[in-house]
Phi, psi and omega in degrees: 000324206279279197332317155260004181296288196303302178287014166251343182262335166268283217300348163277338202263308171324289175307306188329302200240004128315269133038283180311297218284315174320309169287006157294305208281331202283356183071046156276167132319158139302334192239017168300159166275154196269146184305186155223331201308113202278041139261341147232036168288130123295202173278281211324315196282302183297276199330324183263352162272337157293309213293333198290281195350297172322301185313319198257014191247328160294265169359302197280319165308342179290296190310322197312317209277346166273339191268337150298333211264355193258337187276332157311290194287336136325316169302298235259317184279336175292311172308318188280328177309152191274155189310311183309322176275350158276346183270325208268278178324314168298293189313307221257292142009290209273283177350319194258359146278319188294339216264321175316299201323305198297335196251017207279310179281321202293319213242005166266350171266033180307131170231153204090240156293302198334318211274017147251022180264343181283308156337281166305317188296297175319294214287321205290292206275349172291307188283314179310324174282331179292349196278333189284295200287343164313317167267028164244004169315295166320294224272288184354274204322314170282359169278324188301309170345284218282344176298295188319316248244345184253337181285309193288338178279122179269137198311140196313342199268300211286339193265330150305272239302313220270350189260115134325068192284154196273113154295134226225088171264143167293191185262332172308315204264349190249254154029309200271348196095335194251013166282314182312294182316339197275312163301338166280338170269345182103351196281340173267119189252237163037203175257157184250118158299103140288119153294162166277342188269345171273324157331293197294353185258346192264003184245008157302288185312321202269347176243016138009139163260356173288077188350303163274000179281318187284002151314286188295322200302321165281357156284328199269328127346290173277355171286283141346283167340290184294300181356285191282000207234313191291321196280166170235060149241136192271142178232115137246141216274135174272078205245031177271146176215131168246109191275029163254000181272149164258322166293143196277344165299324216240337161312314183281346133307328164314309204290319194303312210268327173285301151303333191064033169264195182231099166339122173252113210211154161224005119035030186314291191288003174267339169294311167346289195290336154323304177295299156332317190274318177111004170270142174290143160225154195252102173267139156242030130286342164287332211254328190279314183287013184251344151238021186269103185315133179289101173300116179249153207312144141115323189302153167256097179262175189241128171216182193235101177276107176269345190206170163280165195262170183267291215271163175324142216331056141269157183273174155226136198220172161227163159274178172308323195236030186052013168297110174316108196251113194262133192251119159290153191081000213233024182275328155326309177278073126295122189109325165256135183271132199216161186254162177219183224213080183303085210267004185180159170208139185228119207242089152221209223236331171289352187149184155244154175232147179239093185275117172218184202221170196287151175268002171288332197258342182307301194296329187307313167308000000 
């Protein structure tokens, strides 16, 4: 097909400069435009313009297998340019044709050579534009970048409206339970992070040979769990590590600095280290003692003393939400559910504690 393309374009090119030598020889110009008028053709005239034809239909047939192999080797190198630089070069093309077009009415009524000059001028500003934006390729692609990258960007309000920051949870705050409850009410907004290195530590604990550590550790499981299945909160499992760090603190800070999300913790000494570091952090002891009804000295609660106390025959009990209840006396009741008698209460960023004393002993008094 290219072949015949190629021999049709010498049997026109071919008639053409038939053409010419016939206005030559006839003592014409050469660069008159050729008649049409059939009264003032001769026999001469058609001879020398089949004969030009022949010639160039030869001509192009000789010529052809180079001018593919030439047109080939253009296709190929042209396929291997990476797009930008083929797009800069088409751009740079075309510009540099409109640019013929516009100048085109000035130069066209030129007689003589002149009248090959619309011609030169086209092949001359085509090729002068592709040379430019080729070599102007880099600077093209980065104004274009930055034109899209400014339409397509959205306005500050839109783009807060549009972001989600990530809450980060430990192993402490998944443990404790009470994130679920929180999420289930709506007050947590974004996505909630799990790492994977929190997993593997929380799934260290379940398999914990310590009773209560495998307790917790499957509670902290199960936590997870209703989350992801229960909950209308998007959870993503983090599954990046940074193994040069050992510790699951200062990873879930790296992880916090990295995302720009904020640690969700109950936590004390990660709050610490958060605050240090320059990460927002979410305590949710802080969050339970601020709505959380305030126990005051005098209340009467009902609890169950599971252990000894650090000082001298005390108990320890708990609430319901892990608040420490330190019972004086209450080293006897290990083991019973009993009512006490709230004599203090101490409120900090680790938790709250509660001192109360048995109301068995109240009443004895």
């Amino acid at each position: 097909m290219v072949r015949r393309i190629i021999q049709l374009i010498g049997l026109l090119f071919g008639g053409m400069a038939g053409n010419w030598v016939h206005s030559w020889t006839s003592g014409g110009a050469i660069w008159n435009q050729p008649s049409f008028d059939m009264l003032q053709r001769s026999s001469s005239y058609y001879m020398n313009v089949a004969i030009g034809a022949v010639a160039g239909v030869v001509l192009a047939t000789l010529a052809s297998g180079r001018i593919i192999r030439f047109l080939q080797s253009g296709a190929d190198r042209a396929a291997q340019m990476p797009l930008k630089d083929l797009t800069a070069a088409a751009g740079g093309l075309l510009v540099g044709l409109v640019l013929s077009v516009l100048l085109y009415p000035a130069i066209s009524g030129l007689e003589g050579p002149g009248v090959l000059l619309p011609a030169a001028l086209s092949l001359g500003l085509g090729y002068l534009g592709m040379q430019v934006a080729w070599h102007k390729r880099e600077e093209l692609a980065a104004a274009t970048s930055a034109l899209f990258e400014a339409r397509k960007a959205p306005a500050p309000e839109e783009e807060n409206r549009g972001f989600e920051e990530h809450k980060i949870l430990d192993t402490s705050v998944i443990i404790d339970g009470r994130i679920a409850d929180i999420c289930k009410t709506g007050f947590i907004e974004g996505t909630l992070v799990i790492p994977e290195f929190v997993l593997e530590e929380l799934q260290h604990i379940a398999d914990s040979s310590d009773l209560l550590k495998r307790n917790r550790g499957r509670r902290g499981l199960d936590i997870l769990n209703k989350i992801q299945k229960e909950l209308d909160v998007r959870v993503l499992i983090y599954e990046g590590d940074f193994e040069e760090i050992s510790e699951v603190d200062s990873k879930l800070v790296k992880l916090a600095k990295a995302l720009r999300g904020k640690v969700v913790t109950n936590d004390f000494n990660l709050n610490k280290v958060c605050e240090l570091q320059g990460v927002s952090v979410l305590n949710i002891n802080d969050l339970a003692n601020a709505v959380k009804p305030v126990v005051l000295p005098g209340e009467e609660i009902i609890v169950q003393v599971i252990k000894d106390g650090k000082e001298h025959g005390q108990g320890v009990a708990y609430l319901d939400d892990g608040t420490m209840i330190v019972v004086e006396g209450g080293r006897d009741y290990i083991g019973t559910t009993m009512e006490v008698l709230v004599t203090s209460v101490l409120q900090t960023s680790a938790g709250r504690m509660i001192f109360a004393k048995p109301k068995l002993l109240e009443k004895a008094l």
